[in-house]
C-alpha positions in Angstrom: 4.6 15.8 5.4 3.4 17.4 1.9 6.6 16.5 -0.2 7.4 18.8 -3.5 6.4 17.5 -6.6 9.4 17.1 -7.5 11.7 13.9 -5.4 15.1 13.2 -6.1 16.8 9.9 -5.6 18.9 11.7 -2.6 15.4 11.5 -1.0 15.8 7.5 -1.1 18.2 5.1 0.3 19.2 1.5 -1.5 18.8 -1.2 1.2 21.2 -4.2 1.8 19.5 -6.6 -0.1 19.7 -9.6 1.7 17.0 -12.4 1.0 15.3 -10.3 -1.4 15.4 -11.1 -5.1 15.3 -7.6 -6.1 16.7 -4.4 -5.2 15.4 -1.7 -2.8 15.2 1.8 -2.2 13.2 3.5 1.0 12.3 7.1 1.3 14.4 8.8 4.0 11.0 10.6 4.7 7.1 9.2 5.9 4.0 10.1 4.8 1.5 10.9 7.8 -2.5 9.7 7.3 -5.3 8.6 9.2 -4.7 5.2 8.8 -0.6 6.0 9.7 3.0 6.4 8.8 3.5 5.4 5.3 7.0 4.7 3.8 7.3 5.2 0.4 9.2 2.6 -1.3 10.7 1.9 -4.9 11.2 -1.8 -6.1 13.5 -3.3 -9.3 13.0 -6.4 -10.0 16.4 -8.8 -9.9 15.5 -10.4 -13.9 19.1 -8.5 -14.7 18.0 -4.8 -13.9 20.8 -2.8 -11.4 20.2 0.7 -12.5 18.6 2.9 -9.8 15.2 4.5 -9.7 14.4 6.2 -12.8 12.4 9.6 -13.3 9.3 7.3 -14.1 9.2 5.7 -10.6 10.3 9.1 -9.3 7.4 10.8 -10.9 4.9 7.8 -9.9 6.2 8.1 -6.3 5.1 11.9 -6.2 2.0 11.3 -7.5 1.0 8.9 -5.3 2.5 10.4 -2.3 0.0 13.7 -3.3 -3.1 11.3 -3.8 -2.4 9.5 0.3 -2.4 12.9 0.7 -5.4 13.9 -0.3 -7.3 10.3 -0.5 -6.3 9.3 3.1 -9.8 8.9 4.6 -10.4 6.8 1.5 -7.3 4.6 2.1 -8.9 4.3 5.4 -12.4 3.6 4.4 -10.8 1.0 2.4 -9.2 -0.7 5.3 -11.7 -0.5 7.5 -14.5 -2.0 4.7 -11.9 -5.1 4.5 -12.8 -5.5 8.1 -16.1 -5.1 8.3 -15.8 -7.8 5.6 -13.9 -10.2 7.6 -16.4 -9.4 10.4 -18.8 -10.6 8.5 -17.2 -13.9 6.6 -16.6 -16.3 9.4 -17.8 -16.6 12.8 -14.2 -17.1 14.7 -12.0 -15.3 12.3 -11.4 -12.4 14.3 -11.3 -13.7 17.6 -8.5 -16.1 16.2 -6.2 -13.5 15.0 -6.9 -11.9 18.2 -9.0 -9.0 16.7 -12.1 -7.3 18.6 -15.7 -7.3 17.1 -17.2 -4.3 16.8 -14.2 -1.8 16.0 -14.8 1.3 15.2 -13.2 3.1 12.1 -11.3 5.1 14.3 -9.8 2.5 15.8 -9.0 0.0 12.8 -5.0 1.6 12.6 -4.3 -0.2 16.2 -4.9 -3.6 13.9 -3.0 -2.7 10.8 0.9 -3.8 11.2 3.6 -0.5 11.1 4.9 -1.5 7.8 2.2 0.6 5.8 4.4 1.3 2.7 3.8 3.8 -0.5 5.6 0.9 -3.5 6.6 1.9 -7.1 8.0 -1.1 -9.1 10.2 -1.3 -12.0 10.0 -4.9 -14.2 11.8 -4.0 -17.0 10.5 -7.3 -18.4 7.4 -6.9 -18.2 4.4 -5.6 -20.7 3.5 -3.3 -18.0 7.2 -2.3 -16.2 5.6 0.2 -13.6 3.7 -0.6 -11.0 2.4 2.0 -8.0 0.5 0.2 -5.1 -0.3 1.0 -1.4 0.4 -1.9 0.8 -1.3 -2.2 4.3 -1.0 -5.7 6.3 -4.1 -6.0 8.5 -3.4 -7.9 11.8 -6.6 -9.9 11.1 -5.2 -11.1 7.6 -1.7 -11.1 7.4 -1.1 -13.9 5.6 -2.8 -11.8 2.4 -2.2 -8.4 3.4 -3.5 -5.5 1.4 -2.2 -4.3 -2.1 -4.5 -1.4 -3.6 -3.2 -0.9 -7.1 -3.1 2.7 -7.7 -3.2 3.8 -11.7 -4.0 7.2 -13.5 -4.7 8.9 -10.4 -7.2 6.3 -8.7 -7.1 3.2 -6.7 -8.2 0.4 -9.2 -8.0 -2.8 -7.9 -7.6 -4.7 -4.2 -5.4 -7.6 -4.3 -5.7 -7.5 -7.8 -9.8 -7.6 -7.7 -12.1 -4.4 -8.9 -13.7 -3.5 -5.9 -16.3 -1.2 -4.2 -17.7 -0.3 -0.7 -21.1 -1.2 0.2 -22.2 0.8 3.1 -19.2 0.7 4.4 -18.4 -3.2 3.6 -15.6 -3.9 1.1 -17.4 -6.0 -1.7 -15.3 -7.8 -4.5 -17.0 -7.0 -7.9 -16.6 -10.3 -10.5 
């Protein structure tokens, strides 16, 4: 789905909050890539902030929904390096979260939960109040999941480490 540059908030819908201690908005609409469906998601934090998405996070949202776009055999290369990285870390770790040795990229999506999500968040409190991130929970690390901070255009940071891929392996850069 290529959406227009332009989203409105009429392409969203607020969420019951429930347990969460902020509000929610989900795009009525997914975002296909190799790696899946991606929702596309906006967050404001509950520190006193009710307003709805603004045209910051709206404007964030569409760039980032162009990058997936266009970036989505890096997203998967990505994924797949955190693997090959677990694959490599511990002798039982895969075969105790009930993931196969030996995957091939092509493959790594069947191990990556549905909830793949596209997240713009708004702290208001914060020295930095936006945030844009693509979220991906792998099956053999749920616990940790997989937060790729996206910012002026790029993917920065995994789980809030520089990164880089190393043939193929995703290697943490101190």
């Amino acid at each position: 789905m290529i959406y227009p540059c332009l989203m409105t908030i009429a392409d969203f819908e607020k969420q019951p909050r429930g347990p969460y201690l902020f509000d929610w908005w989900v795009g009525r609409q997914r975002i296909a890539t190799p790696l899946g469906l991606f929702s596309v998601e906006f967050h404001i934090s509950g520190d006193g902030d009710t307003d709805p998405p603004d045209d910051e996070m709206l404007r964030r949202a569409a760039e980032l929904l162009s990058y997936t776009e266009s970036h989505g055999e890096f997203i998967l290369d990505i994924v797949f390096g955190h693997y090959l990285l677990a694959a490599g870390a511990c002798d039982d770790w895969l075969e105790d979260c009930g993931i196969p040795r030996g995957l091939a990229r092509s493959k790594i999506a069947d191990f990556v939960r549905e909830d793949r999500t596209l997240v713009v968040a708004r702290h208001l409190g914060w020295d930095q109040p936006y945030s844009t991130s693509i979220n991906v929970v792998p099956l053999w690390d749920e616990e940790h999941a997989l937060s790729l901070e996206f910012h002026d255009g790029a993917i920065v940071a995994a789980n809030d480490s520089r990164f880089r891929l190393e043939a193929g392996v995703l290697r943490w850069i101190d």
